[in-house]
SEDRENRO-801810 format. One record per residue (C-alpha): x, y, z. Coordinates in steps of 0.5 Angstrom, whole numbers, padded with zeros to 4 digits, always signed. Layout:
N
XYZ ...
END
This chain:
349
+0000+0000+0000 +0005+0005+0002 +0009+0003-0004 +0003+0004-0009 +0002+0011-0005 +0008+0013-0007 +0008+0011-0014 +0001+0014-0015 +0002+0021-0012 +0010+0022-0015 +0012+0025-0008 +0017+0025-0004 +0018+0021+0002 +0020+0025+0007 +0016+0023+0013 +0020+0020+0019 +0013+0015+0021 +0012+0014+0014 +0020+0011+0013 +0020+0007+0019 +0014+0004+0017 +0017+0002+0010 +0023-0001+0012 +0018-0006+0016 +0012-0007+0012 +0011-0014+0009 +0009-0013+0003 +0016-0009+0001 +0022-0013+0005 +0019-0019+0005 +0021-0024+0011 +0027-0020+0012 +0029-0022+0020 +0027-0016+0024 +0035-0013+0026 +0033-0013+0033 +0033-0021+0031 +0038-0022+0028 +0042-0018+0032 +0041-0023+0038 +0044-0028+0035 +0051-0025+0036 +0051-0021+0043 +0048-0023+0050 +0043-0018+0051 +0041-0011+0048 +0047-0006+0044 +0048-0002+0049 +0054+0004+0048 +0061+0004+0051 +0065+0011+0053 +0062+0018+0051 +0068+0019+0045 +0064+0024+0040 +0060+0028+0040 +0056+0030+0034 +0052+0036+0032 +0048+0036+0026 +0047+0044+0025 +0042+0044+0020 +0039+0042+0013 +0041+0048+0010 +0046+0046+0004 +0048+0049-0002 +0047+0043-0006 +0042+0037-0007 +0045+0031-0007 +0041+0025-0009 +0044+0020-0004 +0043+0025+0002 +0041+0022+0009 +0039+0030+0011 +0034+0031+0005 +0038+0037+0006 +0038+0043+0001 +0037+0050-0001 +0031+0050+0001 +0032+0047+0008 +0031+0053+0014 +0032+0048+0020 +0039+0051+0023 +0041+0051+0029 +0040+0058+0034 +0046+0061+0038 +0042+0059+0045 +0043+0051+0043 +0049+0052+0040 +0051+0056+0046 +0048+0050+0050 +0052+0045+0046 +0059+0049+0048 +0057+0048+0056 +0057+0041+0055 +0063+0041+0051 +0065+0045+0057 +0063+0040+0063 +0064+0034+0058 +0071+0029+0057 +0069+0028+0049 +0075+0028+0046 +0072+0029+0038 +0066+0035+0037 +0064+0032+0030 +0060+0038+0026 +0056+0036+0020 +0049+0039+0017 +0046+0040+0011 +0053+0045+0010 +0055+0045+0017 +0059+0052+0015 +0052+0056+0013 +0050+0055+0020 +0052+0063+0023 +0055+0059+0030 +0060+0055+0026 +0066+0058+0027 +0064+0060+0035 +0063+0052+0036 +0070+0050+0032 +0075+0056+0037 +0071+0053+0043 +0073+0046+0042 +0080+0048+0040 +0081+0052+0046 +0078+0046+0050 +0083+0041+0046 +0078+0038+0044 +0080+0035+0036 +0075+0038+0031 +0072+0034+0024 +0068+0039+0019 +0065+0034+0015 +0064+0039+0008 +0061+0038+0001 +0068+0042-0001 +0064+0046-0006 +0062+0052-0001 +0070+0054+0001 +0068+0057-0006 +0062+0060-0004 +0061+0067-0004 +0062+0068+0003 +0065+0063+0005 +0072+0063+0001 +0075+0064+0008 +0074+0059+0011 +0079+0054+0009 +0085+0059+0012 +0080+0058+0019 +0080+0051+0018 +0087+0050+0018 +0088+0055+0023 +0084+0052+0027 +0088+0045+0026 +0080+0042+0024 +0081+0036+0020 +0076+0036+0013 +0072+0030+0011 +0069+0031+0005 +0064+0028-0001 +0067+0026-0007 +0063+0019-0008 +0068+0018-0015 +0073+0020-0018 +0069+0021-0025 +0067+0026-0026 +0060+0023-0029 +0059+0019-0024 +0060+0024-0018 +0055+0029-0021 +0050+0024-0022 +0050+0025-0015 +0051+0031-0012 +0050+0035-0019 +0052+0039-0025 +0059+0041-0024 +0059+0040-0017 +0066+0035-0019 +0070+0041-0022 +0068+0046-0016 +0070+0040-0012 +0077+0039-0015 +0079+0046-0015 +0077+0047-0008 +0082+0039-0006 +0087+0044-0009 +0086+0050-0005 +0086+0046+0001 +0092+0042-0001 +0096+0049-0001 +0095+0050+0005 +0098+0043+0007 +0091+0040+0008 +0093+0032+0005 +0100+0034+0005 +0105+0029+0008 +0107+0031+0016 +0103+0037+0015 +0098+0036+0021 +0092+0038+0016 +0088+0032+0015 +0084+0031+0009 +0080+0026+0008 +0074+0023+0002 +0069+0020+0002 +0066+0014-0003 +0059+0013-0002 +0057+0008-0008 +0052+0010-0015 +0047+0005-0014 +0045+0000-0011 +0052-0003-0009 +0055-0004-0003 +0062+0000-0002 +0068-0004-0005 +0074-0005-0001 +0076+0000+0003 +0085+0000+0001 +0084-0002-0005 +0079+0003-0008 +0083+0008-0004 +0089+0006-0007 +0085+0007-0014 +0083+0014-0011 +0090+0015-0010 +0093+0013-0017 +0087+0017-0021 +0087+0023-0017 +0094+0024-0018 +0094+0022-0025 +0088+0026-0027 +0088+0033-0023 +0095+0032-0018 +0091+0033-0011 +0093+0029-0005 +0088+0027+0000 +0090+0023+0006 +0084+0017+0007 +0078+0015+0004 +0073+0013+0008 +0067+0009+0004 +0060+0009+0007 +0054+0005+0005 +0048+0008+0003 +0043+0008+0008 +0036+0006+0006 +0032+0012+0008 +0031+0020+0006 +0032+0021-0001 +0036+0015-0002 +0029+0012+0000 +0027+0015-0005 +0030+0013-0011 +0030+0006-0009 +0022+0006-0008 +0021+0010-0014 +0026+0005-0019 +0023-0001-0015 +0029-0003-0013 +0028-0003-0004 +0027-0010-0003 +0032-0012-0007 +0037-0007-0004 +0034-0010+0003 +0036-0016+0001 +0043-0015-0001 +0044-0012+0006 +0041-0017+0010 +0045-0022+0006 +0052-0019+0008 +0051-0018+0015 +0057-0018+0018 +0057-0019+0026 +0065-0017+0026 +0062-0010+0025 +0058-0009+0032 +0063-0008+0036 +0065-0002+0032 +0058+0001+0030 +0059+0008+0031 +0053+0011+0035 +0057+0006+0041 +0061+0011+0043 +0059+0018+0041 +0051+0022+0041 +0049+0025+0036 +0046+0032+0037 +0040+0035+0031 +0039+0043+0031 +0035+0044+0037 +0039+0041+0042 +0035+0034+0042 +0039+0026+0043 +0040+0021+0039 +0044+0015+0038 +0047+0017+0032 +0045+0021+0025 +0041+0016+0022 +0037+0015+0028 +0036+0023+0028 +0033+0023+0021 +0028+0018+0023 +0026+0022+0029 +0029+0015+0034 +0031+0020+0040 +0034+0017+0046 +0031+0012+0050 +0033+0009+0057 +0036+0017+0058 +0031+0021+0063 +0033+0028+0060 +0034+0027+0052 +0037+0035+0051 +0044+0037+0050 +0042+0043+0056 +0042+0038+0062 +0045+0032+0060 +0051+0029+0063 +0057+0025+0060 +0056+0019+0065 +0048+0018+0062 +0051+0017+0056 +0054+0011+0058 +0051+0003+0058 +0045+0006+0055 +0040+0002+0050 +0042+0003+0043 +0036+0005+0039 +0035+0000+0033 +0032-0002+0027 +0032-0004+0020 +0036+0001+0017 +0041-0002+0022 +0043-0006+0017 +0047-0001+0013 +0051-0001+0018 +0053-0008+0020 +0053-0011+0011 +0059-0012+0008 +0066-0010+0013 +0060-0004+0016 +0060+0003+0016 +0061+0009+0020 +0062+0017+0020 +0069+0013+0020 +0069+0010+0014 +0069+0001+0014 +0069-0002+0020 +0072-0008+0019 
END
């Protein structure tokens, strides 16, 4: 039903309810086994997190780029940004925490009016920063900038470039995105961003056209290497490859090219129980633009806040709470575990 509704109106879908509802409706995944299940297999007890590590902030939806495969559903057209109030409430957390990474993402996270303000406190507490940018808005009108502050501020740079073809990139992220894209890897390689010894790090991220899984993750950046060299010269540090997960438009685009049961089915063929020791949302919180909690990014988008923590805002919470706390999961989960796993880090195993 859910599917025919969606074909017959041409709409996107966009609502969290509605997607959680996609990935467990019968008549789409089949007899897939629930995660939840699954996952009871291979560990005693529910997941649960270890140490607070990171803490990751989401700064909005606003963005200079529509990507096709964005979790966010971020745009130009977005207006969700986070307000000086919640960001300063962010800044106390950091302040009475003992994180070790504040890890900043959007949307163009750089658009929100208090990024700069969130990157200087966190250096001065020394708390390591990750910026995770789209490359193309260091060469915004406004933002140009924004590379020296970067480096400046030592903030390590994790960017999308999901091919090292031009097509295929912009088939992605867009019309020309590839070109800006490259041109900005070389300003920051001047400013030592990807260069040996350097200190500024600079990696990229692959995330896979279509509905394969992420190759491996040395050998595909062996290629980056070698065809970026060869190509446009530029240099980069790692490459991080991160599966594409089943919700927002990526969701989308499979329902609408009926492709969702069958990518569903590829992820819960190559579950990897070597991968749940290292799920992301086991050491780190993610934080949306009001200030709320969640296990990680992904569960933000699909409004599964917290649970097993009584106040479930950036404003109150304490690190300890953070601690041995039950992990919300999900049928989406699985884009984590397939495969050698995803994170915000790049493959797990």
């Amino acid at each position: 039903m859910i599917l025919k509704t969606l074909q017959r109106t041409n709409s996107p879908l966009r609502s969290p309810s509605h997607q959680l509802k996609v990935l467990s409706d019968p008549d789409l995944v089949g007899s897939l086994e629930p995660f939840d299940e699954r996952l009871a297999k291979h560990i005693d007890g529910p997941l649960r997190s270890t140490a607070l590590q990171t803490l990751q902030i989401n700064l909005g939806k606003v963005c200079n780029q529509t990507c096709s495969h964005c979790h966010v559903d971020a745009g130009p057209d977005r207006r969700e940004s986070m307000s000086r109030e919640t960001a300063e409430q962010v800044v106390q957390f950091m302040e009475r925490s003992t994180i070790q990474t504040l890890d900043v993402t959007g949307g163009a996270p750089e658009m929100n009016a208090n990024f700069c303000r969130l990157v200087e406190h966190a250096h001065r507490l020394n708390i390591s920063v990750i910026d995770r940018c789209n490359l193309t808005i260091l060469l915004a009108p406004g933002f140009t900038q924004l590379p020296e502050f970067l480096a400046k501020h030592r903030v390590r740079i994790v960017a999308s470039l999901p091919c090292y073809l031009e097509e295929n990139c912009d088939a992605q992220r867009g019309t020309g995105v590839f070109a800006k894209s490259i041109l900005a890897i070389r300003v920051l390689n001047e400013l030592g961003y990807g260069v040996s010894d350097s200190g500024l790090e600079l990696d990229l991220v692959y995330n896979p056209v279509g509905t394969n899984l992420p190759p491996d993750q040395e050998s595909l950046e062996r290629d980056y290497r070698e065809q970026l060299w060869h190509r446009y010269a530029i240099h980069f540090n790692r490459l991080l490859t991160i599966t594409n997960m089943p919700i927002s438009r990526y969701l989308d685009d499979l329902l609408r090219q009926g492709e969702f049961t069958t990518y569903m089915n590829r992820l819960v063929d190559h579950f990897n129980p070597g991968t749940v020791a290292g799920l992301m949302c086991r050491s780190m919180v993610s934080v949306d633009w009001r200030g709320y909690l969640y296990d990680c990014d992904f569960n933000q988008m699909l409004d599964l806040a917290i649970t097993d923590v009584e106040r479930r805002h950036i404003s109150t919470i304490q690190t300890e709470a953070m601690v041995s706390r039950l992990i919300q999961t999900g049928n989406h989960c699985y884009g984590c575990t397939a495969g050698q796993g995803s994170s915000c880090n790049g493959s797990i195993g």
